[in-house]
C-alpha positions as CSV (number, residue, x, y, z in Angstrom):
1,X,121.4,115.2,87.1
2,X,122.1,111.2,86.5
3,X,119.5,109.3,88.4
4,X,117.7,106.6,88.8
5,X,113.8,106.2,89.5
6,X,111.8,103.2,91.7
7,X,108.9,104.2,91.9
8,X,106.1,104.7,89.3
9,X,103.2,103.0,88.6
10,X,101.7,102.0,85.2
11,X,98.7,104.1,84.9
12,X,99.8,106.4,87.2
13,X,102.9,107.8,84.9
14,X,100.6,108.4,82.2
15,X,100.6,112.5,80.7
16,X,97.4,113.7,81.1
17,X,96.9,114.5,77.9
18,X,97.6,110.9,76.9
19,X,94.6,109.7,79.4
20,X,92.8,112.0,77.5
21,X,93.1,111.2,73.9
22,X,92.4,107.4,74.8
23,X,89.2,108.7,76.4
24,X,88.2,110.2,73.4
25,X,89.7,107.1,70.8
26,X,87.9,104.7,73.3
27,X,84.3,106.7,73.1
28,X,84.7,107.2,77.5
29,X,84.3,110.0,79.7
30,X,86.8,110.8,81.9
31,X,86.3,112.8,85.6
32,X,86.6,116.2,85.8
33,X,89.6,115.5,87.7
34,X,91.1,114.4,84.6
35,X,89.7,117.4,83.1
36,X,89.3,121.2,83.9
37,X,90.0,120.3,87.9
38,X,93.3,118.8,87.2
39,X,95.5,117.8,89.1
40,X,94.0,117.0,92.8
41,X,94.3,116.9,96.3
42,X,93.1,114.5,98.4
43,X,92.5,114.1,102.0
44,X,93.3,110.6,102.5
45,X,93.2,110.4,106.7
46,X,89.7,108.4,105.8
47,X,89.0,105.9,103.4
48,X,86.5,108.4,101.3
49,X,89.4,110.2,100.7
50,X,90.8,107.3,99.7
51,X,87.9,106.1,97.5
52,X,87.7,109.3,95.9
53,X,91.5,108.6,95.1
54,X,91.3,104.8,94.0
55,X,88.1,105.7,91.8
56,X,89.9,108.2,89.9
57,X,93.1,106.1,89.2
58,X,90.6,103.1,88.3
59,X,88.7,105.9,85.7
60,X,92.1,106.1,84.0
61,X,93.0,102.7,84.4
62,X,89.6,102.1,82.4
63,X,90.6,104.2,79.2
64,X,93.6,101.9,78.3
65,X,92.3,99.1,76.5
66,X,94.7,96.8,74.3
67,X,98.3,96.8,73.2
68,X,98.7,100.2,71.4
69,X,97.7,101.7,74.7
70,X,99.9,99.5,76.8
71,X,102.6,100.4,74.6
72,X,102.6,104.2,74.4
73,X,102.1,104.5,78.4
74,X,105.7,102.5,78.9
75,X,107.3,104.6,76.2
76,X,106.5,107.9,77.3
77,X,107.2,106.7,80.7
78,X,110.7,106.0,79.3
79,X,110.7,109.3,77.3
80,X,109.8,111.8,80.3
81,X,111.9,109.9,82.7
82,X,114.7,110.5,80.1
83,X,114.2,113.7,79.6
84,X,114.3,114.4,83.3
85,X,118.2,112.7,84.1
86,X,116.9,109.2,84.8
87,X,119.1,106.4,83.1
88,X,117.3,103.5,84.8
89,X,113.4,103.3,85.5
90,X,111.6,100.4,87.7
91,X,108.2,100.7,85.6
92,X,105.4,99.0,88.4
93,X,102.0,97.1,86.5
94,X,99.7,94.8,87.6
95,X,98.9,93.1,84.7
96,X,95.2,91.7,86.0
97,X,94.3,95.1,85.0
98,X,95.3,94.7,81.6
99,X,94.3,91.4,80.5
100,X,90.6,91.4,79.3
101,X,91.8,93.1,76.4
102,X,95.5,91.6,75.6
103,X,93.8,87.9,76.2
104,X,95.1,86.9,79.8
105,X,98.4,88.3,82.2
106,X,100.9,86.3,80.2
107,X,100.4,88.7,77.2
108,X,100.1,91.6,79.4
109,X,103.3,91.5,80.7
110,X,105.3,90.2,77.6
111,X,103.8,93.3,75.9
112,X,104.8,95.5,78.7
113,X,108.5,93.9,78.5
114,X,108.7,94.0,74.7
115,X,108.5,97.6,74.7
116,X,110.0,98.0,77.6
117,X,113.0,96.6,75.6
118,X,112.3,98.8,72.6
119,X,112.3,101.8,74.3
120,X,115.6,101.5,76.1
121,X,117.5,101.0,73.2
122,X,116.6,104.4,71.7
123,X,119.0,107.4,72.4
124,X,117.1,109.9,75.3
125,X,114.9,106.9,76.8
126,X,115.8,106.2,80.5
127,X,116.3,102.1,80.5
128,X,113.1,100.4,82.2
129,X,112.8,96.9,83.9
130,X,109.5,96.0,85.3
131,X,108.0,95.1,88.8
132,X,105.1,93.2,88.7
133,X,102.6,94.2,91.4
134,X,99.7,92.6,93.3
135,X,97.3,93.9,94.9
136,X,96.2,94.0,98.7
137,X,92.8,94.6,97.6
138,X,92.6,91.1,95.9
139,X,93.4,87.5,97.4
140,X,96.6,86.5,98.6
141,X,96.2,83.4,95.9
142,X,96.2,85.8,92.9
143,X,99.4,87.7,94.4
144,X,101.0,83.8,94.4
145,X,99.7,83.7,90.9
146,X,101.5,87.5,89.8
147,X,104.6,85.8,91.5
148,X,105.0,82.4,89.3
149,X,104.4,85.4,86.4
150,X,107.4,87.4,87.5
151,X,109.4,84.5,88.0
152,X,108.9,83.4,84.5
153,X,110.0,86.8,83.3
154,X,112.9,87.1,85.9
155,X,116.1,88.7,84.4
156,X,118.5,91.4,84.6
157,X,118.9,94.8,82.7
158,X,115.9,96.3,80.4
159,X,112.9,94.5,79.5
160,X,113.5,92.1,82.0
161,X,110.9,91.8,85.4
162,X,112.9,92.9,88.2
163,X,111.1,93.4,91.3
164,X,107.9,92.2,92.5
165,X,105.9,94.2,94.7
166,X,102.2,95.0,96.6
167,X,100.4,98.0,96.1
168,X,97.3,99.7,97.1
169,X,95.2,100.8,100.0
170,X,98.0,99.3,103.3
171,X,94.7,99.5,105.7
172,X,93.2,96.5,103.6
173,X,94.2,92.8,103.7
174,X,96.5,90.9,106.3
175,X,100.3,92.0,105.4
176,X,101.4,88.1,106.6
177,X,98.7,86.8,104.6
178,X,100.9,88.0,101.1
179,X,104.3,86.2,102.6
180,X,104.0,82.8,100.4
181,X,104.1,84.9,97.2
182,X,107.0,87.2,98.1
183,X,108.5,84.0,99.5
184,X,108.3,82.6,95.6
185,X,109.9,86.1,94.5
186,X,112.5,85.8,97.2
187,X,113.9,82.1,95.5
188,X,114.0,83.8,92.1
189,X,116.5,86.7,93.3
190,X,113.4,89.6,92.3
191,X,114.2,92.6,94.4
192,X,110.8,92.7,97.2
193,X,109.5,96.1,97.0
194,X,105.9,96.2,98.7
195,X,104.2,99.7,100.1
196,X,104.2,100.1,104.0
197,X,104.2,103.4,106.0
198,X,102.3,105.6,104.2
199,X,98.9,105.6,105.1
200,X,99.6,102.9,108.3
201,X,102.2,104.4,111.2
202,X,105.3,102.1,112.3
203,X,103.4,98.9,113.1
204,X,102.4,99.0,109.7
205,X,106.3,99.2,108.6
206,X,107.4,96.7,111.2
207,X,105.1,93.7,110.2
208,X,106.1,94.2,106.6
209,X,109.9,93.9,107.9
210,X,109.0,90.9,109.4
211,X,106.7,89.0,107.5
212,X,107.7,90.3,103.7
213,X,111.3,90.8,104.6
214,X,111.7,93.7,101.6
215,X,114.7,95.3,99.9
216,X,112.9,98.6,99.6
217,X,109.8,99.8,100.9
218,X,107.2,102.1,98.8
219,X,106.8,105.0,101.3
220,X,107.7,104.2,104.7
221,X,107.7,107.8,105.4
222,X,105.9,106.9,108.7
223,X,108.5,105.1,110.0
224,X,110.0,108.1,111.8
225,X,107.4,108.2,114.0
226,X,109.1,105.0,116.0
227,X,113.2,105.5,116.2
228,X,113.3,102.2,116.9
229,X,111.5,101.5,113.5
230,X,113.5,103.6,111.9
231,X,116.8,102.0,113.3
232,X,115.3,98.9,112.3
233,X,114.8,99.9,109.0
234,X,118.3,101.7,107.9
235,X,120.0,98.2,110.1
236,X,118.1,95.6,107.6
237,X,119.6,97.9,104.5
238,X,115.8,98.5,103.7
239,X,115.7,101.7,101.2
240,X,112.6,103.7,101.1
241,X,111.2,105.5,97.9
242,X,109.7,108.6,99.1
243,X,107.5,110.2,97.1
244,X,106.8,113.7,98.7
245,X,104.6,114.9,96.4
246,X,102.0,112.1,96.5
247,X,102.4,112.3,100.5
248,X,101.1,116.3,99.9
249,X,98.3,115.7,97.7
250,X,97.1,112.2,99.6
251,X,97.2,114.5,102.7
252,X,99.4,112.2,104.5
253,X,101.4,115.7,105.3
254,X,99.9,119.2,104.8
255,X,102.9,121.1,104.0
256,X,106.2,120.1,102.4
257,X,108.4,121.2,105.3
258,X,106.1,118.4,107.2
259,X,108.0,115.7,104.8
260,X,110.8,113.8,106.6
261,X,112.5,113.5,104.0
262,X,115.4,115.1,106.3
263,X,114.9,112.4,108.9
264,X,115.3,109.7,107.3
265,X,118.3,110.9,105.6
266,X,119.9,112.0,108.5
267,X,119.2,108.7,110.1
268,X,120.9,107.1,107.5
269,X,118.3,105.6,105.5
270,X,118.7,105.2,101.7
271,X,116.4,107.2,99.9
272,X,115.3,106.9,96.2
273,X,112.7,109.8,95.3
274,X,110.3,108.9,93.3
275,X,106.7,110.1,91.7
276,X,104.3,107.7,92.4
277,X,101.1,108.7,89.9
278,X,102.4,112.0,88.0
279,X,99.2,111.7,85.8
280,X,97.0,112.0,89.4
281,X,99.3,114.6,90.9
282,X,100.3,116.1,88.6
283,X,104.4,116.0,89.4
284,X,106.8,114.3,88.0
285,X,110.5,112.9,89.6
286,X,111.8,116.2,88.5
287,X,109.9,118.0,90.7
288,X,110.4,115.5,93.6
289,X,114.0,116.8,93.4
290,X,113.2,120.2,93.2
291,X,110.9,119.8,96.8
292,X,114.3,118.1,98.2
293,X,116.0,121.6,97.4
294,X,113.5,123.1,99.1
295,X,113.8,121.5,102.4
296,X,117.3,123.2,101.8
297,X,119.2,120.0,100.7
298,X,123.0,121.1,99.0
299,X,123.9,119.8,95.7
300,X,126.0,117.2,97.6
301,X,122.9,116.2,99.4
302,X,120.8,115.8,96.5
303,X,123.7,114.1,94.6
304,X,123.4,111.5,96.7
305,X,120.1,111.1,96.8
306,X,120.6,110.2,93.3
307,X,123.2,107.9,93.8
308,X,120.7,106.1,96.7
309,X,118.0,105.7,94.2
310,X,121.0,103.9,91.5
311,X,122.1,102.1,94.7
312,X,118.9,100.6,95.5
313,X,117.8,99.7,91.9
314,X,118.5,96.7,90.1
315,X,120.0,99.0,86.9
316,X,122.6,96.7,85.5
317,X,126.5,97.7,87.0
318,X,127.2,99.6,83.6
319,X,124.1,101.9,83.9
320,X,124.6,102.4,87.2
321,X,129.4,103.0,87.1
322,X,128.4,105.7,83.8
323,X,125.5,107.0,86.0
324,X,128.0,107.8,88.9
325,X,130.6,109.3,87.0
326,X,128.5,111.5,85.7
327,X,126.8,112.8,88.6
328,X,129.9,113.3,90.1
329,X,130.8,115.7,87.1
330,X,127.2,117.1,87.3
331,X,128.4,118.2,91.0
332,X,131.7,119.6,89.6
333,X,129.7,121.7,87.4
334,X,127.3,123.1,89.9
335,X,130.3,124.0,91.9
336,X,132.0,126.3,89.5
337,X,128.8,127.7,88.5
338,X,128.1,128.4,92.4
């Protein structure tokens, strides 16, 4: 089914066979996470469980270490996400975590957005535009710093930086303090796309509202557990890229039924699944759709979660009219086969 997908980060959409022939080109060890105890849960309810988590992704992060690498994680990102239905991807990189070995940020990104236009023009990729993301674990001056970057790179359509966004561990750094740089993303048109309500509850949702003033929100699961959050939420026209899978193995739920993916749906939220870190969870958006099915969503239902995620993207109008069409034909199809 046509789709499109928000919510992926760099590393994180890696195969884990690809982390692991750069271990081995790059002379490094990986965890045995990566390995034989592959993939993992986590119980993320304390920060060990959440240093156990960060240390891994930072273990992968480590084996990618110049351009060929850079180049080969966005286009099997484009590949898989292809092969799985999507025709648009939002591809998220902090490009800090690149530089030392590309020579500085402004070469990280244009190498991510070179192939990120490559790779869209070949027949089976899914298109990809970037969000460049800062971090809540570093200063609120370098996240200024990743903003002036995605301005400069600002466009529309594939191989363009389309979003800006803030990523990492929501119980660190002052929310507020990040406001400035989304305020310089916010004057370029850049769709605001920041994580709240994952591992923080409703408060955690409702000062990002306020002081970030997003178009979508990474997560936000957590915002059902205040209606008047919630309300909030699907009022402003935030969507929310739920990423059940991540929420199981992170431990933020214990069982899929606990997801609400429901809720929010029936609230009238717009919802874009997404996978978050397939190469840590081992699941990819495919499979995000399939746990929609089971929590008993029809083929109408999940048809328009697929149009939500298009919706909420910044996919260029032709992508996103061809994209409609053709899940509407998908769903024709599933109901003469039903």
């Amino acid at each position: 089914m046509p789709k499109a997908h928000l919510h992926l980060h760099f590393t994180g959409s890696m195969r884990v066979e690809t982390v692991r022939e750069m271990a081995r080109a790059h002379g490094l060890r990986l965890p045995s996470a990566l390995e034989a105890d592959w993939p993992v849960t986590f119980e993320t309810r304390d920060e060990r469980g959440w240093f156990r988590f960060q240390s891994l992704y930072d273990a992968a992060r480590h084996c990618v270490r110049g351009e060929a690498d850079m180049r080969r994680i966005v286009r099997e990102a484009a590949l898989d996400d292809g092969a799985e239905g999507s025709r648009w991807l939002e591809l998220q990189v902090d490009p800090t975590s690149y530089a030392p070995f590309v020579g500085g940020i402004t070469p990280a990104i244009e190498i991510v957005l070179d192939e990120a236009a490559e790779i869209s023009r070949e027949a089976g990729a899914a298109q990809v535009g970037i969000i460049v993301a800062a971090s809540r674990m570093r200063h609120e001056l370098e996240a200024r710093t990743l903003a002036r970057l995605a301005v400069r790179y600002a466009g529309e359509g594939a191989g363009a930086v389309v979003g800006f966004g803030l990523s990492n561990d929501e119980r660190r750094g002052e929310t507020e303090a990040f406001a400035p740089a989304f305020a310089i993303a916010r004057r370029a048109g850049l769709a605001l796309v920041p994580h709240a309500g994952e591992l923080l509850g409703p408060d955690a949702v409702d000062r990002t509202l306020t002081s970030l003033v997003p178009d979508r929100l990474g997560h936000g699961v957590r915002s059902v557990e205040d209606p008047r959050t919630l309300d909030r939420l699907v009022a402003d026209g935030v969507a929310l890229e739920v990423c059940p899978g991540s929420n199981i193995s992170l431990g933020v739920y214990d069982e899929i039924e606990e997801v609400p993916l429901r809720r929010l749906v029936d609230a009238g939220a717009t919802v874009a699944l997404g996978a978050d870190d397939p190469l840590i969870f081992g699941s990819r958006l495919q499979a995000q759709y399939e746990v929609a099915r089971l929590l008993e969503f029809s083929d109408a239902e999940l048809a328009e979660l697929a149009r939500g995620s298009l919706r909420a993207s910044r996919a260029p109008a032709e992508v996103r009219d061809t994209a409609y069409a053709d899940i509407d034909a998908w769903l024709g199809e599933e109901a003469t086969v039903g």
